[in-house]
C-alpha positions in Angstrom: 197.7 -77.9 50.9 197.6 -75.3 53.2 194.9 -76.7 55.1 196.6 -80.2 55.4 199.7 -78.0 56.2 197.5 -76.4 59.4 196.1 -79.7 60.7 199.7 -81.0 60.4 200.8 -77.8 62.6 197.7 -78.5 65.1 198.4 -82.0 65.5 202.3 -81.0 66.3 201.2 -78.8 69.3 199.1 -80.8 70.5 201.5 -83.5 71.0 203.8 -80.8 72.4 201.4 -79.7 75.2 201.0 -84.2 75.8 204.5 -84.0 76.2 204.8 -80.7 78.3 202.0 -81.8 80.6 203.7 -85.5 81.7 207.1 -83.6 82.2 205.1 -80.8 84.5 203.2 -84.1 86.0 206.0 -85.6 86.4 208.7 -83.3 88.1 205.3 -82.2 89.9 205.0 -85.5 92.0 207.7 -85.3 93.3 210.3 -87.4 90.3 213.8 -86.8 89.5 213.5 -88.7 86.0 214.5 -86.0 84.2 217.7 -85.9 85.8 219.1 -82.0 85.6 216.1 -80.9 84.1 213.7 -81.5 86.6 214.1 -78.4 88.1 214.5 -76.2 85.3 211.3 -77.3 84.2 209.6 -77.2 88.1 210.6 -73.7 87.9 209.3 -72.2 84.5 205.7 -74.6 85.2 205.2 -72.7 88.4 205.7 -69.2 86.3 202.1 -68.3 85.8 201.0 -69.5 88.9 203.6 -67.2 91.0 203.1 -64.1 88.9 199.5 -65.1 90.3 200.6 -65.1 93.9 202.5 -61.6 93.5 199.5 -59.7 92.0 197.5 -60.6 94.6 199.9 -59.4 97.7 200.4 -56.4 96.1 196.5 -56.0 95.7 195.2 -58.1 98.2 196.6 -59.0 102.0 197.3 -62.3 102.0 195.0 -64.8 103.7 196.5 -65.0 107.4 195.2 -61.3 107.3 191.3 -60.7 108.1 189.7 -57.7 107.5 189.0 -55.6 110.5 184.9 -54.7 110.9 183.8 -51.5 113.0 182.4 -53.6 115.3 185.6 -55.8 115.5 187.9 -52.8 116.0 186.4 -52.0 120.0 188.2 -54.5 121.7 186.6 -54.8 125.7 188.9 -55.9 128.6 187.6 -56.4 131.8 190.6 -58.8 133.0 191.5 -58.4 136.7 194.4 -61.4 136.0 197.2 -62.1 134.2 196.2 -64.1 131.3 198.7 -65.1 128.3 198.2 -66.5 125.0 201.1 -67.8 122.9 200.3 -67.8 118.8 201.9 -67.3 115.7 201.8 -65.3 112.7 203.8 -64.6 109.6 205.8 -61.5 109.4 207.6 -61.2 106.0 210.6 -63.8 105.4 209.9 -65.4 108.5 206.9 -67.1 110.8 206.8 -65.3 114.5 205.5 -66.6 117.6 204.7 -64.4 120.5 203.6 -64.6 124.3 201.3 -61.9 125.2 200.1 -61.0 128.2 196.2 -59.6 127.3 195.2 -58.3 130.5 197.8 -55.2 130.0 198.7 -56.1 126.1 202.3 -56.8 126.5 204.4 -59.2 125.1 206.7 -61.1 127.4 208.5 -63.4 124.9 208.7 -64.3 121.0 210.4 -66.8 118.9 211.0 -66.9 115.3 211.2 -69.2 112.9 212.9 -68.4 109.2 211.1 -69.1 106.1 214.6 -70.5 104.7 214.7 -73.4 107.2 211.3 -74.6 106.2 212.3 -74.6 103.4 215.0 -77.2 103.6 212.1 -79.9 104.2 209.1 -78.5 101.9 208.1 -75.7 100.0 206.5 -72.9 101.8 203.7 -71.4 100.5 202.9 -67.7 100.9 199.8 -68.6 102.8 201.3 -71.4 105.3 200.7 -71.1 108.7 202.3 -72.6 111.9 200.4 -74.0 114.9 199.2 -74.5 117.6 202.3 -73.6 119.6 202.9 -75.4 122.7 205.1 -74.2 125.4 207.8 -76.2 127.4 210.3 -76.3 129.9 212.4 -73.3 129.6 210.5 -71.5 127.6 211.2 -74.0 124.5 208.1 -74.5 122.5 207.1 -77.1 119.7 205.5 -75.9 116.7 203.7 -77.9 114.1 203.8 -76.6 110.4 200.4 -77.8 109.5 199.6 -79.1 106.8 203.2 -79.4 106.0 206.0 -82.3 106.8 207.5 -80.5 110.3 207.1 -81.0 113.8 209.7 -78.4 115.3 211.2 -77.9 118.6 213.2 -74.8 119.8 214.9 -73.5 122.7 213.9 -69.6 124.5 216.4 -68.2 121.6 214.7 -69.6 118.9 217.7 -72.4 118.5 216.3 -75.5 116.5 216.7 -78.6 118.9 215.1 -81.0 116.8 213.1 -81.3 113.7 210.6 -84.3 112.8 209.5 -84.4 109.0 208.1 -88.1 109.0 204.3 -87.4 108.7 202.5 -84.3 107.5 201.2 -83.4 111.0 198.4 -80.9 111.4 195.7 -79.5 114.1 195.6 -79.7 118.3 198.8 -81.4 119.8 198.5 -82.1 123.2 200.8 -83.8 125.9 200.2 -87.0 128.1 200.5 -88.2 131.5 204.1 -89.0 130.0 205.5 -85.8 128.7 204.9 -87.1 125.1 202.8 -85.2 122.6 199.7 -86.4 120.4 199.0 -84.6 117.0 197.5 -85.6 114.3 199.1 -86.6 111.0 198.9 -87.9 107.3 201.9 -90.3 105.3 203.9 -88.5 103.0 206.1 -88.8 100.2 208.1 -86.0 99.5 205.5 -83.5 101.2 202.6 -85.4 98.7 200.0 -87.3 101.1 199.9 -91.0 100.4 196.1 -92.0 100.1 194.1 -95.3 101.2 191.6 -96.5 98.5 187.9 -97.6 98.4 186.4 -99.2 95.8 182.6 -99.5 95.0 181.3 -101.3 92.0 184.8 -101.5 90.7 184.9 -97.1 91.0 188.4 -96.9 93.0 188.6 -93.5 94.9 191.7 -92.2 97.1 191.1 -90.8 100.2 193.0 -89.2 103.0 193.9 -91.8 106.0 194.1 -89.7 109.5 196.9 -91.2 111.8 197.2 -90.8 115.5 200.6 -89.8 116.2 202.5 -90.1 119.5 206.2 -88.0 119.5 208.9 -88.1 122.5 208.9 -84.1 123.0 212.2 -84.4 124.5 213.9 -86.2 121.1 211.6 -85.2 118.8 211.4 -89.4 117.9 207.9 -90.8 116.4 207.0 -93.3 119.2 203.5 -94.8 117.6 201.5 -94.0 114.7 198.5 -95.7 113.4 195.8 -95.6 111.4 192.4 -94.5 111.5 191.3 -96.6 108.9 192.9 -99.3 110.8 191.3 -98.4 114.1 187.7 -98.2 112.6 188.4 -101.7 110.6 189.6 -103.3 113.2 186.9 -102.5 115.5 184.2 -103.0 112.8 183.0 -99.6 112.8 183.4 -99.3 108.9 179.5 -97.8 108.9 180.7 -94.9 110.7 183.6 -94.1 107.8 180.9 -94.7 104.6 178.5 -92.5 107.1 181.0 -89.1 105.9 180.1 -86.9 103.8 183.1 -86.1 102.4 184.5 -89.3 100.3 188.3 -88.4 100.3 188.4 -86.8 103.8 185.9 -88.9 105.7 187.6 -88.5 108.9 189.3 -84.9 109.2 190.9 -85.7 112.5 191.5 -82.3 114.6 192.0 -83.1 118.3 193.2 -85.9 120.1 192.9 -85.4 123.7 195.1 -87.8 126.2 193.1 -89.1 129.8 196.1 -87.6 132.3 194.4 -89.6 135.3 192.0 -92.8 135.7 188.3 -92.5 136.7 185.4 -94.9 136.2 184.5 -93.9 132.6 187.6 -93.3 131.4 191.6 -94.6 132.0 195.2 -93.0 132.0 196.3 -93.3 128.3 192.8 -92.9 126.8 192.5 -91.1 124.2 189.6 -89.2 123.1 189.4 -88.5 119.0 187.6 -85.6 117.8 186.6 -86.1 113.9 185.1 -82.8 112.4 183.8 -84.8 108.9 181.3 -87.3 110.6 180.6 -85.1 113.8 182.0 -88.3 115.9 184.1 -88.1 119.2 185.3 -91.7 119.9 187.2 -92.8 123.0 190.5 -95.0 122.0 192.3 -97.2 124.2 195.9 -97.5 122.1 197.1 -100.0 125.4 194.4 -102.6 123.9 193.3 -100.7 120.2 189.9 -101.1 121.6 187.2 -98.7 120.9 185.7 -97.4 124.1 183.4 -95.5 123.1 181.7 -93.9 120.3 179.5 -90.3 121.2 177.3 -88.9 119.1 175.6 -85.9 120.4 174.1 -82.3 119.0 176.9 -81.2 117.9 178.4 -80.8 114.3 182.0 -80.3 112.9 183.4 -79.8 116.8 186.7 -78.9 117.0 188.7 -79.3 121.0 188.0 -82.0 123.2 189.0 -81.5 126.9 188.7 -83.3 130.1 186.6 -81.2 132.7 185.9 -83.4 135.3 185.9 -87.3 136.3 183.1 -87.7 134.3 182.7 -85.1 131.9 184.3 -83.9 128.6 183.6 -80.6 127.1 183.3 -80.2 123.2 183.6 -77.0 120.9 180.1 -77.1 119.0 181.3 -75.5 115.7 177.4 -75.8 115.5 177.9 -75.5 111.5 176.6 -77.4 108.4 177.9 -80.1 105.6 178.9 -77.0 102.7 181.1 -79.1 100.3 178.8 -81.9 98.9 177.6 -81.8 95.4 174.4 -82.3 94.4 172.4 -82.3 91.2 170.9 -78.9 90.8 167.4 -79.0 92.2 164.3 -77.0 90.6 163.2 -74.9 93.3 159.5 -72.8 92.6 160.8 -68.7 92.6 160.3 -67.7 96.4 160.8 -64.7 98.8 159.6 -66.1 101.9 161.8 -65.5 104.9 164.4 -67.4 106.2 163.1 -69.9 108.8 166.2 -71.1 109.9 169.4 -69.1 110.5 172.7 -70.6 112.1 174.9 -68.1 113.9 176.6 -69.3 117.0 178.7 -71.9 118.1 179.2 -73.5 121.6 180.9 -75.2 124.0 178.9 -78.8 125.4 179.5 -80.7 128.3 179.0 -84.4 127.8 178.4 -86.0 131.0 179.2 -89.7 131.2 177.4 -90.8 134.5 173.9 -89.0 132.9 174.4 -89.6 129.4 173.6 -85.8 129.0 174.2 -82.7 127.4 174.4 -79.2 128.5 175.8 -75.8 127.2 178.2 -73.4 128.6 177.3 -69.6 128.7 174.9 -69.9 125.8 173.3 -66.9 126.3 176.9 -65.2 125.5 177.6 -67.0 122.5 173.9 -66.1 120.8 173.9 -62.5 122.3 177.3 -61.5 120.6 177.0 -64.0 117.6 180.1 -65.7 118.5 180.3 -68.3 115.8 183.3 -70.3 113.5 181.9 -72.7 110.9 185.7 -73.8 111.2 188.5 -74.2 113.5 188.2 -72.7 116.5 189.3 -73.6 120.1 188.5 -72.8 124.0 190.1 -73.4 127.2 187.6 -73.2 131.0 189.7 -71.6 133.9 189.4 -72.4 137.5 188.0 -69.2 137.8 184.9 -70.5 135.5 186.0 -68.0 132.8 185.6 -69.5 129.2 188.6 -68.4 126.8 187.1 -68.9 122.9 188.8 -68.5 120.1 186.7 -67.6 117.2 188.9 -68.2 114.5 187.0 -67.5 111.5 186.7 -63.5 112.4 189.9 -63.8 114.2 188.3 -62.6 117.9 189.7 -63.8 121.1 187.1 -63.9 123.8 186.6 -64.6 127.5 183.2 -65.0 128.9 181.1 -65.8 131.9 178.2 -65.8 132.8 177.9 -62.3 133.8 179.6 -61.2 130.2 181.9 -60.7 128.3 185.2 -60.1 129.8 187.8 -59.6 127.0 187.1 -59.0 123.4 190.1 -58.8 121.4 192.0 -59.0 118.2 195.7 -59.4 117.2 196.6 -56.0 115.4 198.8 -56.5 112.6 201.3 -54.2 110.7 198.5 -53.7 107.7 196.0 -50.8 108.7 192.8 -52.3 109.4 192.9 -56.0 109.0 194.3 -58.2 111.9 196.3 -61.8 112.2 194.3 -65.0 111.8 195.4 -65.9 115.5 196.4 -69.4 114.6 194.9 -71.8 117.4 195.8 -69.7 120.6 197.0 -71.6 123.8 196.2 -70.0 126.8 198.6 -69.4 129.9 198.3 -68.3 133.7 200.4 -67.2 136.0 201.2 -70.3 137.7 201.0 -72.5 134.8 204.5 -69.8 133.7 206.1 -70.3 136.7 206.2 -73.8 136.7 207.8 -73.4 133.0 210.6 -71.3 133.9 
């Protein structure tokens, strides 16, 4: 009796925890099914996992915090010019973004954005991060919070002017020969990403559809979106989306990078696509949804398109490996024999269009100070022939030439010995202000 009695007990849990695990499913998703209780029981499901999140900032920095190496800690500055990088951090309740002058380490301006407004239009984690920041007329800037539904725009005072929540927007924005900005972006449904689908052999997997995204920057209106699975489709370049290594983010869109000005490889309104997943930077024409283009070169995971020249583009190299495929375990003999190949800078390429050719910028700089992110990561050329570099995995800002380096730097935060993760810097001189103000 007893043991019928215990099995009887078992069986009763078990349905409970059935039962416990659709509500938390449910109110998880984003459903309101349960009418008043959805939140009652959002709130005691999320328990365990927040007394998670306070042990480890009170043991732990959190992750927008890196660790501070010896070697990290002796910042060089050589600057003879006024250089300024605007980027973002999180201080406490609130995200801040500042404008810093590096050549004398001064900050000339910085905006703030609460925690609490965020949180009208999603929930913010403890490790969400804003960026890039781009500034306006003004001194306004737009903000993206990535990864997150919210495109923001605010005045010099940090005054909210507009607000756009329709897409989960992420990565580079950048602004075309019209004033309007490009960013990347993912469809949403109450801050959940709606997938696409493949199906092989009757296996159905979801997968995360990239959109291009066009917004007015005065109105903060979506002006165009469309799809990347559409694009590829519709120019029957399917191959080049089964080609990706990763199955449910086979495109991992982080740049698009409008043509301001016609030449003979390229027109106003151009846009030129940078996907990290497949290693592809294509060349869209959204006037005709025509493919242009398609370059494949010796680069992997790049990050930052720009337009150096009438016919040349230059392209952060991440110079990094596929790390997140699974594989059946192989059976490997025991060995000690030494490493024969060792990956430990990135670059910055120049694709020119009239040779068909490749060549590297300041690569003896890059491989003498290990200068390398396997992610992220962005650069800017000055007229000066100055290369700006963000490496954002160690969270050093760097400009080089070819005689050296001529600032090595880190954004100190208010934890001894770690600094910010700098959050996709954008770079500023003097004129470039002026014309702002």
């Amino acid at each position: 009796m007893k043991i019928i009695k215990k099995i009887a007990l078992v069986i009763i849990v078990l349905f409970l925890l059935m039962v416990w695990s659709g509500l938390v499913r449910n109110v998880s998703l984003g459903e309101r099914s349960l009418g008043i209780l959805t939140e009652p029981v959002k709130s005691f499901s999320e328990v365990l996992s927040n007394i998670k999140k306070t042990y480890t900032y009170i043991f732990k920095a959190p992750d927008y915090y890196i660790k501070t190496k010896d070697t990290d800690a002796l910042n060089i500055n050589n600057l003879d010019y006024n250089l300024y990088g605007l980027y973002s951090y999180r201080n406490g309740d609130a995200f801040k973004i500042e404008l810093k002058n590096f050549k004398d380490n001064s900050i000339k301006h910085e905006w703030q954005v609460p925690v609490s407004r965020l949180s009208e239009a999603y929930q913010v984690d403890g490790n969400d991060r804003l960026y890039p920041a781009t500034l306006m007329q003004n001194f306004d800037i737009i903000v993206s919070c990535n990864e997150r539904p919210g495109l923001l725009r605010m005045d010099s005072n940090s005054k909210e002017k507009w607000f756009n929540n329709d897409f989960i927007f992420h990565h580079a924005m950048n602004l075309d020969s019209l004033g309007h900005m490009w960013i990347p972006a993912v469809k949403h449904e109450n801050g959940l990403m709606v997938p696409m689908t493949v199906s092989v052999e009757g296996h159905t997997t979801n997968y995360r559809d990239d959109l291009i995204v066009q917004v007015d920057a005065n109105t903060g209106k979506t002006l165009y979106s469309k799809s990347l699975t559409e694009i590829f489709l519709e120019n029957n370049l399917a191959h080049l989306i089964n080609k990706s290594p990763y199955v449910i983010d086979p495109f991992h869109l982080n740049d698009i990078q409008p043509v301001l000005e016609s030449t003979d490889y390229f027109k106003e309104g151009d846009l030129f696509l940078s996907f990290r997943s497949n290693s592809l930077v294509v060349q869209f024409r959204p006037l005709t949804n025509k493919v242009i283009k398609v370059i494949e070169g010796p680069f992997t995971f790049q990050h930052d398109i720009d337009i150096i020249s009438p016919n040349s583009i230059a392209i952060l190299n991440n110079n990094t490996i596929v790390t997140q495929v699974s594989y059946n375990e192989i059976e490997f003999k025991p060995t000690n024999q030494s490493i024969e190949r060792k990956i430990n800078h990135s670059n910055v390429l120049i694709y020119n269009f009239e040779e068909d050719a490749y060549s590297s910028l300041y690569e003896a700089q890059f491989i003498e100070h290990d200068i390398f992110t396997g992610a992220e990561g962005l650069y800017r050329l000055f007229p000066n022939g100055d290369l700006f570099f963000e490496e954002q995995g160690s969270g050093i800002l760097w400009v080089i030439n070819q005689s050296g380096v001529v600032l090595k730097a880190t954004l100190k935060s208010d934890i001894e010995g770690y600094h910010y993760l700098p959050n996709w810097t954008t770079t500023y001189l003097d004129s470039e202000l002026e014309s702002l103000k």
